[in-house]
mmCIF entry with sequence, helices, sheets and N, C-alpha, C, O atoms, coordinates in Angstrom:
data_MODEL
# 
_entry.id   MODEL 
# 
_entity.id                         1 
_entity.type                       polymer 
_entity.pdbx_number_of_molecules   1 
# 
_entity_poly.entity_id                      1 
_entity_poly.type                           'polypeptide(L)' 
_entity_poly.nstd_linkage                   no 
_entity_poly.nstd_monomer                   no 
_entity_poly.pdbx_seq_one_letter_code       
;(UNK)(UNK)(UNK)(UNK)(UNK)(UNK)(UNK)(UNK)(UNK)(UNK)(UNK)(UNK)(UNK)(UNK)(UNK)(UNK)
(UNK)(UNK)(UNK)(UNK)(UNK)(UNK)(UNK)(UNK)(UNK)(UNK)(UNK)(UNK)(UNK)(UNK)(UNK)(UNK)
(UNK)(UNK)(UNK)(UNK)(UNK)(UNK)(UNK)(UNK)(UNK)(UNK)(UNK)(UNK)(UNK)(UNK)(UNK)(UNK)
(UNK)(UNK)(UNK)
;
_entity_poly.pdbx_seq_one_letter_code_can   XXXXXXXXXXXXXXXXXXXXXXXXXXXXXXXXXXXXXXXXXXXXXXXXXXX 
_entity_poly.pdbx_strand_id                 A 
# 
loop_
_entity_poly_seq.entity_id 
_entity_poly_seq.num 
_entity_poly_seq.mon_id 
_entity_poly_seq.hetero 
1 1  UNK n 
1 2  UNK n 
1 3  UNK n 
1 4  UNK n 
1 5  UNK n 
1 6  UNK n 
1 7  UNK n 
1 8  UNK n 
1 9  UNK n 
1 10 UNK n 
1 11 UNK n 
1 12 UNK n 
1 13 UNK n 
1 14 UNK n 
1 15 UNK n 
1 16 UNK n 
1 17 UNK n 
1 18 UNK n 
1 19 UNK n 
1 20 UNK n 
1 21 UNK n 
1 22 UNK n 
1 23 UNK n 
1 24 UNK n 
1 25 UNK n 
1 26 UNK n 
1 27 UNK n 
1 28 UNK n 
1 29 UNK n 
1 30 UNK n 
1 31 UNK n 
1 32 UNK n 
1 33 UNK n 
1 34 UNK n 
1 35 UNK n 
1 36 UNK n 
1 37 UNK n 
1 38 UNK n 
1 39 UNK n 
1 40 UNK n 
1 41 UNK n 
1 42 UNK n 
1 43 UNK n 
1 44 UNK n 
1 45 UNK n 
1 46 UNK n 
1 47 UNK n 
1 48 UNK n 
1 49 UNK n 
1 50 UNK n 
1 51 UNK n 
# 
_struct_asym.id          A 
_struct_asym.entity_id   1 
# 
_struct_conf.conf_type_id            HELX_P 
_struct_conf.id                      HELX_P1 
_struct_conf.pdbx_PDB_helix_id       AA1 
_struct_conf.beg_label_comp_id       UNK 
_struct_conf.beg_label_asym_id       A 
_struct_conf.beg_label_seq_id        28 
_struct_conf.pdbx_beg_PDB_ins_code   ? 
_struct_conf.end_label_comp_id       UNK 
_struct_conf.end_label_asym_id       A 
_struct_conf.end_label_seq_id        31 
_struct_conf.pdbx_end_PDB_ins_code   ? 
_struct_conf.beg_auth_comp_id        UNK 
_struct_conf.beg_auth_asym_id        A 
_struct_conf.beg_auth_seq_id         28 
_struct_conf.end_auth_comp_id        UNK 
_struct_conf.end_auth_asym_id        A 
_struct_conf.end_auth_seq_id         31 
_struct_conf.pdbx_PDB_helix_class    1 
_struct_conf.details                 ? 
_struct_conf.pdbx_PDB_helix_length   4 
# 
_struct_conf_type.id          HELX_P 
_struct_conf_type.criteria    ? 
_struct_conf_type.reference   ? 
# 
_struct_sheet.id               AA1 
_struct_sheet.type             ? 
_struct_sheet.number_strands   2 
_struct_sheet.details          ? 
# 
_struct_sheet_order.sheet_id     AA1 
_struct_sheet_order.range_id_1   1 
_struct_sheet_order.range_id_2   2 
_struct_sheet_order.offset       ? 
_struct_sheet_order.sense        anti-parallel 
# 
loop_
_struct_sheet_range.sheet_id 
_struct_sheet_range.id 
_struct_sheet_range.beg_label_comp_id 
_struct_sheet_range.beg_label_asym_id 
_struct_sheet_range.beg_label_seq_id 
_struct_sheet_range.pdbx_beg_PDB_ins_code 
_struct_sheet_range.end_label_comp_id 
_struct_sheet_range.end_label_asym_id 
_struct_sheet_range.end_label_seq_id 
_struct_sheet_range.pdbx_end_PDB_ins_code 
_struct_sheet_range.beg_auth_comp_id 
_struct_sheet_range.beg_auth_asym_id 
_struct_sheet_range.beg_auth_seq_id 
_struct_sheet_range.end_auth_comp_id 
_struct_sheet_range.end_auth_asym_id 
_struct_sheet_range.end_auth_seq_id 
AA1 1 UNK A 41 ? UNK A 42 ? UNK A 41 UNK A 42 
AA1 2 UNK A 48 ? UNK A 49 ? UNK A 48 UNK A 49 
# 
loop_
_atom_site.group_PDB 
_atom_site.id 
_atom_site.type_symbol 
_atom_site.label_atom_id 
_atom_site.label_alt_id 
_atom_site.label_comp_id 
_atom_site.label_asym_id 
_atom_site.label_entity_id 
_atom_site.label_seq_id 
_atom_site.pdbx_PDB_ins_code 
_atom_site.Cartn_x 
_atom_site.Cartn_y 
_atom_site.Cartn_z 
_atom_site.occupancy 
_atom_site.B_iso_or_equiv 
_atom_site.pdbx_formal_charge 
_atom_site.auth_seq_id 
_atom_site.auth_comp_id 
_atom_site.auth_asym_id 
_atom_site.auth_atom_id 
_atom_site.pdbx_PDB_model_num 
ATOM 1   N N  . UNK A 1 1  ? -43.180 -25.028 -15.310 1.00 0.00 ? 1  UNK A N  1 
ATOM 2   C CA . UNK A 1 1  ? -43.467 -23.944 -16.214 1.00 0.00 ? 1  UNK A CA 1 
ATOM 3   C C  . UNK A 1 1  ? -44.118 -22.804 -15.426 1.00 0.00 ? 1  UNK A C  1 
ATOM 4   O O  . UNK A 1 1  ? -44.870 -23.121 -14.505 1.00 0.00 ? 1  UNK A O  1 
ATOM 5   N N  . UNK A 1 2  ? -43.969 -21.894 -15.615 1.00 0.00 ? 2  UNK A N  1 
ATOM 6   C CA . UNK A 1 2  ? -44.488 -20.312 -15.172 1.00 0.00 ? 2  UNK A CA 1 
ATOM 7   C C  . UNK A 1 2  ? -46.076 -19.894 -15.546 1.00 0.00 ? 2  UNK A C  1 
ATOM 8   O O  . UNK A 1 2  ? -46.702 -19.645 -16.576 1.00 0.00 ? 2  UNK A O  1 
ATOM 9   N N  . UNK A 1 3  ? -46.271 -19.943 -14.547 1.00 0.00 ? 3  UNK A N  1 
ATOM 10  C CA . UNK A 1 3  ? -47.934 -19.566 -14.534 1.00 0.00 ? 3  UNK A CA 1 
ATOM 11  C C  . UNK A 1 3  ? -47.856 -18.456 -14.821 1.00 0.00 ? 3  UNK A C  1 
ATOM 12  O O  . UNK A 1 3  ? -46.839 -17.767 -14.744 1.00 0.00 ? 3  UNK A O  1 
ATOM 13  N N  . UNK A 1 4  ? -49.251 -18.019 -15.310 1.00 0.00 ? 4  UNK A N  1 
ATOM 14  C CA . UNK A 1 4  ? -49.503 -16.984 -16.165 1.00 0.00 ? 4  UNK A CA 1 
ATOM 15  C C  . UNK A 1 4  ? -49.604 -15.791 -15.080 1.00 0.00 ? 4  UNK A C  1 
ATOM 16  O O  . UNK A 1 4  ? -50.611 -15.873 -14.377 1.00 0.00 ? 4  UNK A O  1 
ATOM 17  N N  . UNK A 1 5  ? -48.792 -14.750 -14.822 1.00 0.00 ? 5  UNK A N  1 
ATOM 18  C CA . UNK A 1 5  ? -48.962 -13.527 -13.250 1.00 0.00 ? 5  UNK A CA 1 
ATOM 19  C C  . UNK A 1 5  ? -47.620 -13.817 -12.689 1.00 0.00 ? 5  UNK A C  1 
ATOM 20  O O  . UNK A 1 5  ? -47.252 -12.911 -11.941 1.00 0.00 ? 5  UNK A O  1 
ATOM 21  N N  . UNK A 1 6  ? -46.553 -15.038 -12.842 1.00 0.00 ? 6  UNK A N  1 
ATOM 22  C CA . UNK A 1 6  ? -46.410 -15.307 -11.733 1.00 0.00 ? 6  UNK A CA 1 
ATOM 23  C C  . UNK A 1 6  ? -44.612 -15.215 -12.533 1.00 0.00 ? 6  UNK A C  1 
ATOM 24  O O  . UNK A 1 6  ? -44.009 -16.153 -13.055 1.00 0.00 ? 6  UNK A O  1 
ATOM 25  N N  . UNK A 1 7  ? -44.259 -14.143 -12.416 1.00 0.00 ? 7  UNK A N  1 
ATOM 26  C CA . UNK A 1 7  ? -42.778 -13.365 -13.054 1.00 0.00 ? 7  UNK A CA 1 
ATOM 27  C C  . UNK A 1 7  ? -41.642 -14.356 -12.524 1.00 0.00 ? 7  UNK A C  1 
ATOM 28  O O  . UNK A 1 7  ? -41.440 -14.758 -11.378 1.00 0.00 ? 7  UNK A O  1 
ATOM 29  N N  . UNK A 1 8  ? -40.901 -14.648 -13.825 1.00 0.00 ? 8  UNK A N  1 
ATOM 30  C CA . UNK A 1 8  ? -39.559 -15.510 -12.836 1.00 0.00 ? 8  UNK A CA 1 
ATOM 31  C C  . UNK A 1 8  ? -38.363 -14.289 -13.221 1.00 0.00 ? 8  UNK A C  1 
ATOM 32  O O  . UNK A 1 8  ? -37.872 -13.833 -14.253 1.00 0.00 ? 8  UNK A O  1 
ATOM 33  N N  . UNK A 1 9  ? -38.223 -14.066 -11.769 1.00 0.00 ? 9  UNK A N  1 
ATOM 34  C CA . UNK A 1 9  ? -37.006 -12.847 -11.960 1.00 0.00 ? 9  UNK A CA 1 
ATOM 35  C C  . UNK A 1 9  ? -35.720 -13.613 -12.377 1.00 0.00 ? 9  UNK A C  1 
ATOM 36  O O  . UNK A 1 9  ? -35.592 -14.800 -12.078 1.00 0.00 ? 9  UNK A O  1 
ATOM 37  N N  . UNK A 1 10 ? -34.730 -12.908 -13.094 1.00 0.00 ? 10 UNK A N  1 
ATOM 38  C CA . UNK A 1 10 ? -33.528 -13.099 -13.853 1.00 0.00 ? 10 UNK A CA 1 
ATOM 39  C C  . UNK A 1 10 ? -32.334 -12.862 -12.638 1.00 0.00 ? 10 UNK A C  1 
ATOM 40  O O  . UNK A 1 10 ? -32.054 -11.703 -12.334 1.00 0.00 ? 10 UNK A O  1 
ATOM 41  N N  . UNK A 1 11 ? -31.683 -13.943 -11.998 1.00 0.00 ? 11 UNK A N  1 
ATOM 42  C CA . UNK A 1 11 ? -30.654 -13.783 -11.135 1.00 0.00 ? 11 UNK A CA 1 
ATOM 43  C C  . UNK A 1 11 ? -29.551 -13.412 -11.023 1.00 0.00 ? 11 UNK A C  1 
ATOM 44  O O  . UNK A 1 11 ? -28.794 -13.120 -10.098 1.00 0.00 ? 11 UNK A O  1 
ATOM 45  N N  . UNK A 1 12 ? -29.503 -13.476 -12.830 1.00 0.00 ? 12 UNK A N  1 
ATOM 46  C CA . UNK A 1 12 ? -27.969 -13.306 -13.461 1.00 0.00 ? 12 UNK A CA 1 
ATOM 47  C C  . UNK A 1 12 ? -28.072 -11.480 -13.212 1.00 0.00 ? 12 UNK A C  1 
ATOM 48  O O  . UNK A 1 12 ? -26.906 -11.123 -13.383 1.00 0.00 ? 12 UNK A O  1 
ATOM 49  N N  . UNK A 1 13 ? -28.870 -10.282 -12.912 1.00 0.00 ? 13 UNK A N  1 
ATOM 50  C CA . UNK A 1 13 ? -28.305 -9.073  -13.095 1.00 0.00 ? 13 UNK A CA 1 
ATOM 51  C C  . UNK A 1 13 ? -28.381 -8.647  -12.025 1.00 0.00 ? 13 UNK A C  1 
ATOM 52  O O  . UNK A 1 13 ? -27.813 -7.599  -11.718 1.00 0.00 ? 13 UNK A O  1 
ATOM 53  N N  . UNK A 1 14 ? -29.042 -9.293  -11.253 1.00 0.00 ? 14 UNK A N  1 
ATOM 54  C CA . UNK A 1 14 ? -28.347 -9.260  -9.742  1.00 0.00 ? 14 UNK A CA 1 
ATOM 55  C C  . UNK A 1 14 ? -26.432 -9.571  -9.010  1.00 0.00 ? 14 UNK A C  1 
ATOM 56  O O  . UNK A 1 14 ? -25.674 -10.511 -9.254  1.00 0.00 ? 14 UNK A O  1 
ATOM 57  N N  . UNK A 1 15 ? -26.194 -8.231  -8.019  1.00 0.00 ? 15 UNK A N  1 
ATOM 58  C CA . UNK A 1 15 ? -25.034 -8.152  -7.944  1.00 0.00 ? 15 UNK A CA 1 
ATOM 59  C C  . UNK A 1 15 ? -24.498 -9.403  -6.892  1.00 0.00 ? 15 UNK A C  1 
ATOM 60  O O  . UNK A 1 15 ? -25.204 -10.362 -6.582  1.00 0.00 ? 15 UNK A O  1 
ATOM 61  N N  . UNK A 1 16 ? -23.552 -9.251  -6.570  1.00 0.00 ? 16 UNK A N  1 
ATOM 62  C CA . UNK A 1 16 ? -22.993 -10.151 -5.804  1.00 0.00 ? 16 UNK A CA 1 
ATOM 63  C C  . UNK A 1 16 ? -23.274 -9.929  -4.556  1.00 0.00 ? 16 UNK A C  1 
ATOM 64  O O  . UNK A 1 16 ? -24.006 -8.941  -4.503  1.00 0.00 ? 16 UNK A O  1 
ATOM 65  N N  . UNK A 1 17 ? -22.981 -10.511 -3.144  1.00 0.00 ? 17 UNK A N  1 
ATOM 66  C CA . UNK A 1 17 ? -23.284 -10.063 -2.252  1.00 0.00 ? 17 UNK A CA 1 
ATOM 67  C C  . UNK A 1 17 ? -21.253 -9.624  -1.730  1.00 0.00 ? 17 UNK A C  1 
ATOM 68  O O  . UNK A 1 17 ? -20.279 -10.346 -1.517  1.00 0.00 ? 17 UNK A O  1 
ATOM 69  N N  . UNK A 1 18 ? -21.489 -7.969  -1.723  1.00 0.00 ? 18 UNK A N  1 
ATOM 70  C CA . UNK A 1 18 ? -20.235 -7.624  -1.442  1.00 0.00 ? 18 UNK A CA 1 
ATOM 71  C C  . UNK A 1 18 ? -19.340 -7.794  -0.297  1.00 0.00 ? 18 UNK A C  1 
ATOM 72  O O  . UNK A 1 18 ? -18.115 -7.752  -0.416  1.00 0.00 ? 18 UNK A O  1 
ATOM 73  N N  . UNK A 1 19 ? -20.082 -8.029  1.056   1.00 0.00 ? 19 UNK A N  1 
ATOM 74  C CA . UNK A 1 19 ? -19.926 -7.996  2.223   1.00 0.00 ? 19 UNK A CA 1 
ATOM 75  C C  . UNK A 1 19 ? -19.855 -8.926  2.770   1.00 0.00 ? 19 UNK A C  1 
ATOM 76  O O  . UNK A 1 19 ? -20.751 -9.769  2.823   1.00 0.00 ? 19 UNK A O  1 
ATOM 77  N N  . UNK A 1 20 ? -18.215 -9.029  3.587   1.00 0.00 ? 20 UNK A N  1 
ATOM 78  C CA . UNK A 1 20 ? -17.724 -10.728 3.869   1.00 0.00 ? 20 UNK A CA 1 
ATOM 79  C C  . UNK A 1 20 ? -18.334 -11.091 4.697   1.00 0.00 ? 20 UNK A C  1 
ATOM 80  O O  . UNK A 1 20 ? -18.839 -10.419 5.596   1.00 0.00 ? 20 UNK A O  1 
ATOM 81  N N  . UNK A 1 21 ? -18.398 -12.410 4.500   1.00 0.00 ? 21 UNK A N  1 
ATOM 82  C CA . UNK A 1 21 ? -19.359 -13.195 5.539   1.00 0.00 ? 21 UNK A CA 1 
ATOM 83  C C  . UNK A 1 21 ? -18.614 -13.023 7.486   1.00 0.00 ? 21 UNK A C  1 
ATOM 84  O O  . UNK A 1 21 ? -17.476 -12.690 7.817   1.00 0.00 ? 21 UNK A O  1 
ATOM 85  N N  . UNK A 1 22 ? -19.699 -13.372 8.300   1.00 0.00 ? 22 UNK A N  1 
ATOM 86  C CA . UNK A 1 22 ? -19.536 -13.039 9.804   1.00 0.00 ? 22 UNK A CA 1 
ATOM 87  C C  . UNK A 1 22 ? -18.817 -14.654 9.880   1.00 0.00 ? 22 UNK A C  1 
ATOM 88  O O  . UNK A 1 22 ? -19.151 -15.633 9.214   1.00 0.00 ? 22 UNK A O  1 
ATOM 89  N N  . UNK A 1 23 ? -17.733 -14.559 10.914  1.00 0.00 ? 23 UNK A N  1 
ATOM 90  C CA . UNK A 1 23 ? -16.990 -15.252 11.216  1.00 0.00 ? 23 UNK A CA 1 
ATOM 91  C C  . UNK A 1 23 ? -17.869 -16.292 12.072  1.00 0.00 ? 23 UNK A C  1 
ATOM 92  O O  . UNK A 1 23 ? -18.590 -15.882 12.982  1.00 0.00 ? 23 UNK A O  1 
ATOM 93  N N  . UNK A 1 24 ? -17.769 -17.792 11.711  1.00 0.00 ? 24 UNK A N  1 
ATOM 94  C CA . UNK A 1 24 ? -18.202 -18.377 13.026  1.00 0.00 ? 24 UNK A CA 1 
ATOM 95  C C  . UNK A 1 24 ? -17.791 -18.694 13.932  1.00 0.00 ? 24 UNK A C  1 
ATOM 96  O O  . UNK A 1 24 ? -16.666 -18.195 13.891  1.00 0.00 ? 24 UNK A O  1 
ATOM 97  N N  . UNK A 1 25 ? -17.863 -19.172 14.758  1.00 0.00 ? 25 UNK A N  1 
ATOM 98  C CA . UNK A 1 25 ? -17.566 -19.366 16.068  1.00 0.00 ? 25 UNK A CA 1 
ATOM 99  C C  . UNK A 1 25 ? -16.931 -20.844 16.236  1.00 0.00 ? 25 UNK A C  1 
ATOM 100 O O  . UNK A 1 25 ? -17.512 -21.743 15.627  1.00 0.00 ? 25 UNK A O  1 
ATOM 101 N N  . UNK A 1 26 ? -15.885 -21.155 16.945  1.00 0.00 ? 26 UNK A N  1 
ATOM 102 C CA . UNK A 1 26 ? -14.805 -21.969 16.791  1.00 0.00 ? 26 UNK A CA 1 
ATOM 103 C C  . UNK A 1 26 ? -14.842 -22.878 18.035  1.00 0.00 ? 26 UNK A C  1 
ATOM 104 O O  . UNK A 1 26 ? -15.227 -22.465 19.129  1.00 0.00 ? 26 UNK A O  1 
ATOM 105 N N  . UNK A 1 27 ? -14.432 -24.103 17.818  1.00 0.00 ? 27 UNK A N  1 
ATOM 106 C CA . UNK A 1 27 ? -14.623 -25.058 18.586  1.00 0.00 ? 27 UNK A CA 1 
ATOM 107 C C  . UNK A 1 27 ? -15.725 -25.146 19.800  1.00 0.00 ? 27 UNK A C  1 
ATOM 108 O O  . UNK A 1 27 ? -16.881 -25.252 19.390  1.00 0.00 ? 27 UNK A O  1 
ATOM 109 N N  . UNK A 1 28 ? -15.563 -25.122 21.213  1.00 0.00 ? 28 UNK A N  1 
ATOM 110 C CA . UNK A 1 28 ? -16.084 -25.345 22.135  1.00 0.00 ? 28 UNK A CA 1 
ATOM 111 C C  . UNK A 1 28 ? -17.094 -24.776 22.204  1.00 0.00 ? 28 UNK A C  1 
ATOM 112 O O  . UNK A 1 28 ? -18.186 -25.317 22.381  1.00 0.00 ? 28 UNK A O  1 
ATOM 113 N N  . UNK A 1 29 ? -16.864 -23.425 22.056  1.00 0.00 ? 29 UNK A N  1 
ATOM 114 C CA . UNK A 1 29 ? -17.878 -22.558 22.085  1.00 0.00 ? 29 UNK A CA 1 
ATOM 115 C C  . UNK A 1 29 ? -18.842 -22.453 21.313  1.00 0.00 ? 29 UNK A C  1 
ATOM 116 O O  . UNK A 1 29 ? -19.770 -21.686 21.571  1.00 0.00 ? 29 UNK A O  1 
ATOM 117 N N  . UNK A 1 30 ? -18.809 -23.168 20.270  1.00 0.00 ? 30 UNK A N  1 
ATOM 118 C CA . UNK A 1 30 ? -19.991 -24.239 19.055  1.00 0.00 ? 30 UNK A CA 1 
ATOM 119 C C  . UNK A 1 30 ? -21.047 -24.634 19.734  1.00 0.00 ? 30 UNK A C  1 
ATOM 120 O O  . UNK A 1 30 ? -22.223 -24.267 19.755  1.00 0.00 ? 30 UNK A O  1 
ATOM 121 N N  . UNK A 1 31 ? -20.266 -25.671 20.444  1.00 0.00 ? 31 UNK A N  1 
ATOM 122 C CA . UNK A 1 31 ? -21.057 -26.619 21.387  1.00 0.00 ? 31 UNK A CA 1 
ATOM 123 C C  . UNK A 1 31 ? -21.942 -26.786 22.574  1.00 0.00 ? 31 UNK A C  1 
ATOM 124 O O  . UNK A 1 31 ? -22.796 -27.612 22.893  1.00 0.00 ? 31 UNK A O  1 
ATOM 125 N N  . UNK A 1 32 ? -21.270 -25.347 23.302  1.00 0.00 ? 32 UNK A N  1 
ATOM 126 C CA . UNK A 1 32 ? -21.516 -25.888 24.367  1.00 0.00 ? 32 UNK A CA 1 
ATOM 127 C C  . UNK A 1 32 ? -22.234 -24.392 24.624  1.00 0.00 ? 32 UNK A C  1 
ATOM 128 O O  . UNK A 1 32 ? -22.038 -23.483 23.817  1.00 0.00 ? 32 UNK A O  1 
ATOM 129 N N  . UNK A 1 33 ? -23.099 -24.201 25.833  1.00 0.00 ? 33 UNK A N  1 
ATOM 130 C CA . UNK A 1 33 ? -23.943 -23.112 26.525  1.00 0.00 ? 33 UNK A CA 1 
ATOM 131 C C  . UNK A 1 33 ? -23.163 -22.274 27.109  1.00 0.00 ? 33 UNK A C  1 
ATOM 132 O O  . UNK A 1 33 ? -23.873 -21.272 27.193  1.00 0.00 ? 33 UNK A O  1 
ATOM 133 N N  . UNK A 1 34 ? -22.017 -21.989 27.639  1.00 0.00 ? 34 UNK A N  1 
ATOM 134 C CA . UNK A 1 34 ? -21.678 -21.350 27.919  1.00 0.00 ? 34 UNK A CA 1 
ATOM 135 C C  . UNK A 1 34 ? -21.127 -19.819 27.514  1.00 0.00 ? 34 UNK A C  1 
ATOM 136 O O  . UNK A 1 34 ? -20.895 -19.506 26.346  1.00 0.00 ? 34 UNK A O  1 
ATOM 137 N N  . UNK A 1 35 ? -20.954 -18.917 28.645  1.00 0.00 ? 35 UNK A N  1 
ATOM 138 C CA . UNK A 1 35 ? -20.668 -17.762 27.186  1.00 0.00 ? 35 UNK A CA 1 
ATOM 139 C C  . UNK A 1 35 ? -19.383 -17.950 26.771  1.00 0.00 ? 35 UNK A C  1 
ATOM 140 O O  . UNK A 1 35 ? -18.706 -18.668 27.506  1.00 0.00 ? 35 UNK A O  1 
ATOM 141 N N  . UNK A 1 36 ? -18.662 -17.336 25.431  1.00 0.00 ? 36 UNK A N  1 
ATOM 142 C CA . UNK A 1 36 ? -17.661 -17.794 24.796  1.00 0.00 ? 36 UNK A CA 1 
ATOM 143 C C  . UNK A 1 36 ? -17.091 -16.747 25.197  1.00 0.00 ? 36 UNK A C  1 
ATOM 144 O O  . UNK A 1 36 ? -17.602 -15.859 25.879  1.00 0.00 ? 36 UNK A O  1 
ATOM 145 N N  . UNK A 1 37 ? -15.661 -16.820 24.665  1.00 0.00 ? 37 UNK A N  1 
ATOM 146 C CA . UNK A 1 37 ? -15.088 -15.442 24.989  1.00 0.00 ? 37 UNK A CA 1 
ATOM 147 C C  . UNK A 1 37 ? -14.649 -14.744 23.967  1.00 0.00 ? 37 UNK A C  1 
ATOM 148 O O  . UNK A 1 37 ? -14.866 -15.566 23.076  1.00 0.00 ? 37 UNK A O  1 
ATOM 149 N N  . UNK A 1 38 ? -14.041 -13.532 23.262  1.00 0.00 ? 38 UNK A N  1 
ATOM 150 C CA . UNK A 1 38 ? -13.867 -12.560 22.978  1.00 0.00 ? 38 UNK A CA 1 
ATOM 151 C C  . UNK A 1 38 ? -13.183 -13.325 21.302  1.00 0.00 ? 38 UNK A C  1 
ATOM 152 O O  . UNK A 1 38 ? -12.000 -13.656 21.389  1.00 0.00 ? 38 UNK A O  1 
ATOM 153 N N  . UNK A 1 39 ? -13.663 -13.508 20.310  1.00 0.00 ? 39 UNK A N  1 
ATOM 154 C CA . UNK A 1 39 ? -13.371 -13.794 19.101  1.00 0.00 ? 39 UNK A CA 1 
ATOM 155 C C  . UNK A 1 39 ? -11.731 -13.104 18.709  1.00 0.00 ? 39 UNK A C  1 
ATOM 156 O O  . UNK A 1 39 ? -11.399 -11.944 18.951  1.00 0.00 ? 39 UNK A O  1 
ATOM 157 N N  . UNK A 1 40 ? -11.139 -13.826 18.261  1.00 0.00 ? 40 UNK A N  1 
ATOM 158 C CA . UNK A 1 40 ? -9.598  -13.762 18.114  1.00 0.00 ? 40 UNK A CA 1 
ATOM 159 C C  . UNK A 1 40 ? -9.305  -13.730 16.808  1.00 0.00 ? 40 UNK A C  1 
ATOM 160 O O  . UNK A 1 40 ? -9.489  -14.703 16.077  1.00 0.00 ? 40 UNK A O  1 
ATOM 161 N N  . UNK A 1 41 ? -8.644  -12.190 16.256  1.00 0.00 ? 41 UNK A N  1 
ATOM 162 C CA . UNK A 1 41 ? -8.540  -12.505 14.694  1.00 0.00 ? 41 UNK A CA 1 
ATOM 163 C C  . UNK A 1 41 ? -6.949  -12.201 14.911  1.00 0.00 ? 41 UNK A C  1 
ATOM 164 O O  . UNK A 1 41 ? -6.580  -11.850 16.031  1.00 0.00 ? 41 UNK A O  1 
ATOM 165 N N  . UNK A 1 42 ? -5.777  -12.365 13.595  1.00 0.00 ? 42 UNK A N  1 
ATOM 166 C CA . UNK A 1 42 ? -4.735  -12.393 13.748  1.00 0.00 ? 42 UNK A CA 1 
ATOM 167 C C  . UNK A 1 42 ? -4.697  -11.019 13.011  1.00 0.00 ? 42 UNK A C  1 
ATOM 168 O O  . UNK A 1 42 ? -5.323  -10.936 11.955  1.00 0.00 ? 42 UNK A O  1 
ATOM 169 N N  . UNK A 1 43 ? -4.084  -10.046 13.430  1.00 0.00 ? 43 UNK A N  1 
ATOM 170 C CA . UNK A 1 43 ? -3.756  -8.329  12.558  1.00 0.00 ? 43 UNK A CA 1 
ATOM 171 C C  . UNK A 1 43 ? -2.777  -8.643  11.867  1.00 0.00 ? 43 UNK A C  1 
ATOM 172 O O  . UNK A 1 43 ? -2.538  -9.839  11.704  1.00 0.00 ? 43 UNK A O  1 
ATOM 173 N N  . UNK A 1 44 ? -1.988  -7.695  11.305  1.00 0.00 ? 44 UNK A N  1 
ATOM 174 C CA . UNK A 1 44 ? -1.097  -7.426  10.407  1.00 0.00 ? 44 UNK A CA 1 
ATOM 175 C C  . UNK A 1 44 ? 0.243   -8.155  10.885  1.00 0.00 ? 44 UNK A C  1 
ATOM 176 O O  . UNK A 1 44 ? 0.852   -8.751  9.996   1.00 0.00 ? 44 UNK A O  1 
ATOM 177 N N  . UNK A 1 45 ? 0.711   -8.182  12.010  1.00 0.00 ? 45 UNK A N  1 
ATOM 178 C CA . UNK A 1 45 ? 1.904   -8.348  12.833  1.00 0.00 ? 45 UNK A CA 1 
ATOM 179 C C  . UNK A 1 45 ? 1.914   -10.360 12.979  1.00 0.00 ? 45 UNK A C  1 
ATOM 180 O O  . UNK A 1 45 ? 2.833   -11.115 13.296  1.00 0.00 ? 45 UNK A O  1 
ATOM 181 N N  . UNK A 1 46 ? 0.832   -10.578 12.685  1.00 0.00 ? 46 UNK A N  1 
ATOM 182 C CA . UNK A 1 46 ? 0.555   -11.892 13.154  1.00 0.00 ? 46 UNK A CA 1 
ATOM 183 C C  . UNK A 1 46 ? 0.283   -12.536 14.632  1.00 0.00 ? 46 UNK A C  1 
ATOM 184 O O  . UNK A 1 46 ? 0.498   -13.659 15.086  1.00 0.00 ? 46 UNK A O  1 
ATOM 185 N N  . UNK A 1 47 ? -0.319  -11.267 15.228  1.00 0.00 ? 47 UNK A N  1 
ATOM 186 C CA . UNK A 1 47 ? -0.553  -11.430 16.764  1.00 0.00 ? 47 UNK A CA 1 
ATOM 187 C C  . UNK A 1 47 ? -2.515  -11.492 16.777  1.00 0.00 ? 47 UNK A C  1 
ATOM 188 O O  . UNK A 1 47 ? -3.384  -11.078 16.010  1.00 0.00 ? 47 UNK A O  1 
ATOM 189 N N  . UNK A 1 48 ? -2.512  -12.056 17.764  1.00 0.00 ? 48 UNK A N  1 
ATOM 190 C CA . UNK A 1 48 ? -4.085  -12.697 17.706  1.00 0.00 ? 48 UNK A CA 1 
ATOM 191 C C  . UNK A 1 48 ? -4.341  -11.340 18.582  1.00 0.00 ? 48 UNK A C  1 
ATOM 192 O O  . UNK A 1 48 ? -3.485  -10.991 19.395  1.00 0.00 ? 48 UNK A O  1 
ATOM 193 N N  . UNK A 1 49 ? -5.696  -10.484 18.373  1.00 0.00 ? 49 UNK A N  1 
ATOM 194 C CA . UNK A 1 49 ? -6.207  -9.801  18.939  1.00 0.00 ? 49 UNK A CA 1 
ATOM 195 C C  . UNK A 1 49 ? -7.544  -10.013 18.721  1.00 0.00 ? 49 UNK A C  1 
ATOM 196 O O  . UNK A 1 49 ? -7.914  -10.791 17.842  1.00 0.00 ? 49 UNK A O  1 
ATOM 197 N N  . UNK A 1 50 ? -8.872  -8.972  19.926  1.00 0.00 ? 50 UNK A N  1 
ATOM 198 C CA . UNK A 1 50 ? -10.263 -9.238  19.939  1.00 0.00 ? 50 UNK A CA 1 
ATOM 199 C C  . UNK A 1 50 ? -10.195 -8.277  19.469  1.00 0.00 ? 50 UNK A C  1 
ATOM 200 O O  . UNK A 1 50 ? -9.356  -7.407  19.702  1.00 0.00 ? 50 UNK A O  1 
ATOM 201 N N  . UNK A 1 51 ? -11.392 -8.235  18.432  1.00 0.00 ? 51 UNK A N  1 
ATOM 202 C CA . UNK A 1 51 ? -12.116 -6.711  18.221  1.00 0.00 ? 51 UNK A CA 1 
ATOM 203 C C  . UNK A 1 51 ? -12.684 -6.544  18.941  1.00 0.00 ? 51 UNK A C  1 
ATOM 204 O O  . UNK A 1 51 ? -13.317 -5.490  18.997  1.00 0.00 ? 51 UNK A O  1 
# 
């Protein structure tokens, strides 16, 4: 129960969070210390490129 001062804010009129989540990081480079290399997304064409 809610102590008397102690406001329980309403979550429901709060917005969504709009902004897609950061990609994680994929296999080896999970794991291990080394530096990883250059994150690989697939573009429009279906060819893997780094941003």
């Amino acid at each position: 129960m809610a102590k008397k001062g102690m406001a329980r804010p309403n979550y429901h009129d709060r917005p969504n969070n709009e902004v897609p989540p950061v990609p994680e990081l994929q296999g080896k480079a999970k794991r291990t210390k080394k530096k990883a290399g250059p994150a690989l997304y697939r573009d429009e064409n279906g060819r893997y490129r780094a941003l």
